[in-house]
N, C-alpha and C positions, 0 to 999 in steps of 0.2 A: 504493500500500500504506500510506504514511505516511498519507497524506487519509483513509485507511480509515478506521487505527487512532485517528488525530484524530477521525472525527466518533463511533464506537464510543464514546469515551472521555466527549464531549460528553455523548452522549444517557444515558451513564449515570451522568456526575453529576448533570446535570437531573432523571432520576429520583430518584435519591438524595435531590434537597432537596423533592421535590415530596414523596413517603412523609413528610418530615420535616416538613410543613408543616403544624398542625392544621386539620382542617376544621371553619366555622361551621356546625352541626346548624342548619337552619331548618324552621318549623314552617307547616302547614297551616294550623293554627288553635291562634293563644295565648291565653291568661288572665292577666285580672289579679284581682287580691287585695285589699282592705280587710289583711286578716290573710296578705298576700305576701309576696314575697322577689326582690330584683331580683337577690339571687344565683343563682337557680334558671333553669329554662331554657323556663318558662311551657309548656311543652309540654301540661300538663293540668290539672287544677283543682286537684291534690295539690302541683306544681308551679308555681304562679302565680306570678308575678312581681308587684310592690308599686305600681310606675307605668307608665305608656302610654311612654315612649320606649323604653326597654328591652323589649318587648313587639312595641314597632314594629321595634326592632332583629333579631329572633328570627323573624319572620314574613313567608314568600314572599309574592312580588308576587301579587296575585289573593288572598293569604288572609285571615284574619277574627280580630279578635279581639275576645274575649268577658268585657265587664266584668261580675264574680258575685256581687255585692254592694256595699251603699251606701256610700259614702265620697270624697275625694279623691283623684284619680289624674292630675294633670295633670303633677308633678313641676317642672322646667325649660323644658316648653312642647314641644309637640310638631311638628315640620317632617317631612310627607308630600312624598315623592319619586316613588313609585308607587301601581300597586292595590292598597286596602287596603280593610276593611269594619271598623270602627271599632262596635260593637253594645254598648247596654245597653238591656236590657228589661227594665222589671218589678222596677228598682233604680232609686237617685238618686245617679248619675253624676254625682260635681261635677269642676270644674276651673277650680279656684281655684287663684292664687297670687302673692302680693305681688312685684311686678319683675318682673315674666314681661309682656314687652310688648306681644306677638301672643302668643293664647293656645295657636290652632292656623294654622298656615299650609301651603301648598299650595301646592308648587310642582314640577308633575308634568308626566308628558310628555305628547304629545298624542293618546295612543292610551291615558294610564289615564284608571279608571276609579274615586271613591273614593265612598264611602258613610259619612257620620256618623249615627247612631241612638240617638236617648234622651240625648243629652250635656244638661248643664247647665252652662255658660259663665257663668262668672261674673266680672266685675270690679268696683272699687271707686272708680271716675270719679276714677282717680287720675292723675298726669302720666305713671305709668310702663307704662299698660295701654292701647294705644290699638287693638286689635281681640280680638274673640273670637274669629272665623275670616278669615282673610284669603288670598284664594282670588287666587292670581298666574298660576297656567297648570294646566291639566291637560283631556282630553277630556271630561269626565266629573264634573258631583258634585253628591250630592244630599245635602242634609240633612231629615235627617225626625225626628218626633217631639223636639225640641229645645227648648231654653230659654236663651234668650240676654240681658243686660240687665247694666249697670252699666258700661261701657267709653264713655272720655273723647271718642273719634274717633266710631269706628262699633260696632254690634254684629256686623254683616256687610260685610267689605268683598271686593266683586269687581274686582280691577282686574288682566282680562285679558287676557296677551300677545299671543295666537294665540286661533282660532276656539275657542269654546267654548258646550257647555251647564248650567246648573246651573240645578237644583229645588229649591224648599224647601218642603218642605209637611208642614202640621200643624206647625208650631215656634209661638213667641212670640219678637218681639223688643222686649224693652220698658225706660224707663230710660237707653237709654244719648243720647251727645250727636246721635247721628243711627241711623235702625235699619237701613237695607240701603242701601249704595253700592253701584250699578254701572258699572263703564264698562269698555270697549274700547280698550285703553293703546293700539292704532298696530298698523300692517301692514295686510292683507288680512282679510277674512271678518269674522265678526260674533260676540259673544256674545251666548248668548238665556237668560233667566230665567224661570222659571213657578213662580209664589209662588201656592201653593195650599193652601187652607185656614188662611190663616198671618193670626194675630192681630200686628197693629205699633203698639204705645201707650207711651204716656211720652214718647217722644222729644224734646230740644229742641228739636229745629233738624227737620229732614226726616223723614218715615216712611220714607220711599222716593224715592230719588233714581236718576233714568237720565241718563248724559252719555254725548254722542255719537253719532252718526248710526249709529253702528254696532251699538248697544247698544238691546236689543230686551225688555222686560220687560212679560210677559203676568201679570194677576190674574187670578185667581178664586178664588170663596168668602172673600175672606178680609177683613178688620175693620183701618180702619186708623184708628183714633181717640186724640184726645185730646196728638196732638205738633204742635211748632208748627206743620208745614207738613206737611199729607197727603200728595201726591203734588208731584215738582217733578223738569221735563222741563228739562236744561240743556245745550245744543248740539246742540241736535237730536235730544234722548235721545228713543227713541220707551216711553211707556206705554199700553199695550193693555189697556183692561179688556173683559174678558168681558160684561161689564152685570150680574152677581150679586156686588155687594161692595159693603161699607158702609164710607163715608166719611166721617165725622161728627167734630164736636167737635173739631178741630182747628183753631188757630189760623185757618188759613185753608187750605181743604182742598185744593185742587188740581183739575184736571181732567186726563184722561186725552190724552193726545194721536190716540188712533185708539181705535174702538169694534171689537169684532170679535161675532157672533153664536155661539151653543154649537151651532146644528146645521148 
């Protein structure tokens, strides 16, 4: 009878603080603002919130959010954990910000999924910005329609964990001290890259660089001209070009490590 009224007692203070507890409202699909408010609760375009963390804070795993005008929105740098669709179309999405040392990083689990669209990454080849994207784990991630260039390290660094795929197609990456690192940090399986349609110029040092055996980086259509070194295969990084890409003007341009055919 006591154990009864014991566990009775239990279960309804547990109710008690759970009613007392406010719930986080999360959204489908958030907005950000030029003319926002990171007090608001981005839920709609009346409500948009001012920078991409808080926006990321507000928004289910799997949903989307929707940059509605030209401006900066990078805030304190933004750290992806899950699925997320990150979208600006048809604006100039900047994401700029002095100290902010990865611009955008990614370190997700291995069943998400993220999508970056229309972003422009911007750094100032300073000591304190050394990637515009820096991709550490996740299933999943494509960058499309992008603009990457000014960052000290890399404009794109992939380095990893666990098995993975990432696209980037249709971006620029240009200006910064190398434009796309890949490599496969350790364990089992492989990471695979397919840089498609993607312009890579300026760079100092590398266009594009694959390390390690593990690490699988197929071209096509795309332009790697005018940085010190076009392509560069290092521990056995395998580079696969399709045979439709233009290699030129680069210090010294590179050769692919395997040929593959388009049909």
């Amino acid at each position: 009878m006591i154990s009864s009224m014991v566990r009775r007692a239990g279960f309804g203070l547990f109710l008690a603080l759970l009613l007392q507890t406010p719930s986080l409202a999360q959204n489908g699909t958030s907005y950000v603002s030029r003319d926002g408010d990171d007090a608001e609760n981005c839920v709609n375009p009346a409500n948009a919130g001012r920078f991409l963390p808080k926006a990321y804070s507000v928004t289910d795993p799997g949903g989307n959010i929707f940059v509605l005008d030209s401006g900066t929105f990078l805030g304190t740098g933004l750290v992806i954990t899950k699925s997320i669709s990150v979208i600006a179309v048809g604006v100039q999405a900047q994401f700029a910000g002095a100290g902010v040392q990865n611009k955008i990083v990614i370190n997700a689990g291995p069943n998400e999924t993220v999508l970056l669209d229309g972003l422009h990454v911007f750094g100032q080849n300073d000591a304190n910005e050394d990637y515009g994207i820096l991709f550490n784990s996740g299933g999943r991630l494509h960058i499309r329609n992008c603009l990457i260039n000014g960052f000290r390290s890399a404009g794109i660094n992939i380095d990893a964990q666990a098995p993975s795929e990432v696209i980037i197609s249709d971006c620029t990456i240009a200006d910064n001290r190398r434009g796309i690192l890949a490599r496969k940090a350790g364990g089992s399986g492989q990471v695979r890259v397919l840089l498609d349609n993607v312009t890579i110029s300026g760079n100092r040092l590398d266009g594009v660089r694959s390390t390690g055996a593990a690490t699988h980086v197929r071209i096509n259509r795309s332009t790697i001209a005018n940085n010190g070194t076009g392509q560069v295969s290092a521990s056995n990084g395998r580079l696969i070009s399709l045979g439709n890409n233009v290699i030129r003007a680069n210090g010294t341009n590179g050769v692919p490590t395997h040929t593959e055919s388009l049909q």
